[in-house]
Each structure stands twice: as structure tokens, then as C-alpha cells.
N, C-alpha and C positions, 0 to 999 in steps of 0.2 A: 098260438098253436102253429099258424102258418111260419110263423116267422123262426121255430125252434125247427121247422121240417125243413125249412131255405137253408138254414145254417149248416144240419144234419147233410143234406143234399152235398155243399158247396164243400165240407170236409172230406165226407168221401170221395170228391171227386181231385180235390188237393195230392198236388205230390209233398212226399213227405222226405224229409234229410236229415240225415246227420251229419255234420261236420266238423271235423274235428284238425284242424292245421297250425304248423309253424311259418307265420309268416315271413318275408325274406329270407327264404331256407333253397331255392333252388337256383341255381346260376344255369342262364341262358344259353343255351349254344350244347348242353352235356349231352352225354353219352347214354342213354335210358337203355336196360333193356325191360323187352316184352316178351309176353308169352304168344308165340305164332297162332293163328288165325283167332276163332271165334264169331260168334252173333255181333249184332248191330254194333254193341257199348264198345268191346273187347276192340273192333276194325278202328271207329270213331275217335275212341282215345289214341289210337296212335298215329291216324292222321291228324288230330289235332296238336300233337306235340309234336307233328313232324311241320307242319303249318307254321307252328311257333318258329321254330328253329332249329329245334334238336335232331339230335342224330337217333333215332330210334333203331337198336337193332333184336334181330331174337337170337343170334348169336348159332356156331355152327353143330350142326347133327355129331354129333361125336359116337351116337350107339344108340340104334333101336330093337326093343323085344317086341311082339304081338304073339299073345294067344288067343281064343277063345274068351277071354272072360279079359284080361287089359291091357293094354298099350303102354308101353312105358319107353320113354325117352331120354338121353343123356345130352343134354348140351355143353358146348363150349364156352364160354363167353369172356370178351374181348376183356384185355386187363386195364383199358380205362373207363370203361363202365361207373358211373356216377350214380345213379338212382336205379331202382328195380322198380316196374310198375305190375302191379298185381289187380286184375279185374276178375272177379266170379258175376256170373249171371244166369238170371231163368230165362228161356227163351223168349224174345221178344213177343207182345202180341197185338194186332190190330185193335183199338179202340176209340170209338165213335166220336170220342171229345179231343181225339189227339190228332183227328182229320185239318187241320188248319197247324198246327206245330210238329209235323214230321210224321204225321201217320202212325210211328211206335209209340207201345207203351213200355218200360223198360227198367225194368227190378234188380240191381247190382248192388256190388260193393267193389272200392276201389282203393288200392293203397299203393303208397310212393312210401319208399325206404330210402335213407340214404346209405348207400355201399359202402364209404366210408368207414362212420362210427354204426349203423346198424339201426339206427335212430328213424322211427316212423314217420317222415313228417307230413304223410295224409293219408287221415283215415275219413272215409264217405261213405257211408250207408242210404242209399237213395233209391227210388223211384219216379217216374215220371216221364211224360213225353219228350219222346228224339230230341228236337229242337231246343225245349226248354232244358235241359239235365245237362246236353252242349253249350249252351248261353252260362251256363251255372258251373259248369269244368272250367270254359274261359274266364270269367269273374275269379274263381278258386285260383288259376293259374296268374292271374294279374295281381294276386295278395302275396301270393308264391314265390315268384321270383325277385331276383336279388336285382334294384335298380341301380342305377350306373349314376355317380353325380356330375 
């Protein structure tokens, strides 16, 4: 009985993934764009693809509406743009087991297109604390990338 409540315990407290990649599908150094600002994941991802190497941009204001009820935007984006990085998220939230791995707790989904041929080649359905879900994009990105012989 104890030992089915430890278990029970230690899953819920588990971050949970999906992942789904083309490995060797990204060359170093490209042109990402992103979507401007965001919570914690949305900032995170594009300082670490900028860390990497890449050139991150969100590409330029070409025409904005605002009313009452939505915001809508037109960008520009540069024509050699290589990947699209698409992050959705819930807002982050303080959680007591994530106090030693980056304080959040962090609910997204993440996907890399190639601009090219239109070809997905990562889809991530995750959760999990700051730290860790970062450790876990850098691993996904060291499978990712195209190595050099």
C-alpha cells in the first residue's frame, strides 16, 4: 500500500513530454524567426537559440489593429528565414518542488518548422520545471542539429 502511494506520489509530481523530432534537420548558425515577447518558456527559447548561435529574429511591425476585444498584427519577415519557432503556454506558476530547479513550473507546447519544404521537425508537448524543460530543449537541440565532420 505504501509503496503504490510513493509511486502514485512520485508520478504526479513527474514532468511529463512528448517528443517528437527529426534528428540532424537543423543547421547551426540559421535564421529562426519568433514570435515577440511572452512568459518565461516563450523569452527562454529564444535566448537559448540565441546562446546556440542562431540568429533569432521576430521580424518587422508591418501593420497593427487594436480594439476592444483583439490585437492583431502583421509582420514582415526577413527572406532568409530558415525555421519558424512556435511556443504556446499557460502562465507560469510557483511550485514548491521546483524551488531548487528554477522556481517555475511550466506547461507548453513548442514547435520548429522548416520554412523551406514546411516540414515540422519539432513537435514538444511538455511540462515541467524551468531548469529541467531548459536542460531537455538543450539535449533536443544537440540531436537537432546538423554536425559538421
Amino acid at each position: 500500500m505504501r509503496k503504490n502511494l510513493l509511486v502514485s506520489l512520485l508520478m504526479c509530481l513527474s514532468a511529463c513530454n512528448s517528443v517528437y523530432m527529426k534528428p540532424h534537420s537543423m543547421e547551426p548558425g540559421a535564421v529562426i524567426h519568433a514570435r515577440p515577447v511572452g512568459y518565461g518558456i516563450k523569452r527562454s527559447v529564444k535566448q537559448e537559440l540565441e546562446k546556440r548561435g542562431y540568429d533569432v529574429r521576430i521580424g518587422k511591425l508591418k501593420r497593427a489593429y487594436a480594439n476592444d476585444i483583439s490585437e492583431r498584427e502583421t509582420l514582415e519577415l526577413p527572406g532568409n528565414v530558415k525555421y519558424v519557432v512556435r511556443v504556446s503556454e499557460d502562465s507560469e506558476l510557483f511550485m514548491p518542488w521546483c524551488i531548487f530547479n528554477g522556481f517555475w513550473w511550466w506547461r507548453f507546447s513548442l514547435s520548429i518548422t522548416n520554412q523551406k519544404d514546411g516540414h515540422e521537425i519539432l513537435s514538444w508537448r511538455g511540462r515541467g520545471c524551468q531548469n529541467s524543460s531548459l536542460r531537455k530543449l538543450n539535449e533536443i537541440l544537440d540531436e537537432m542539429e546538423i554536425t559538421q565532420k
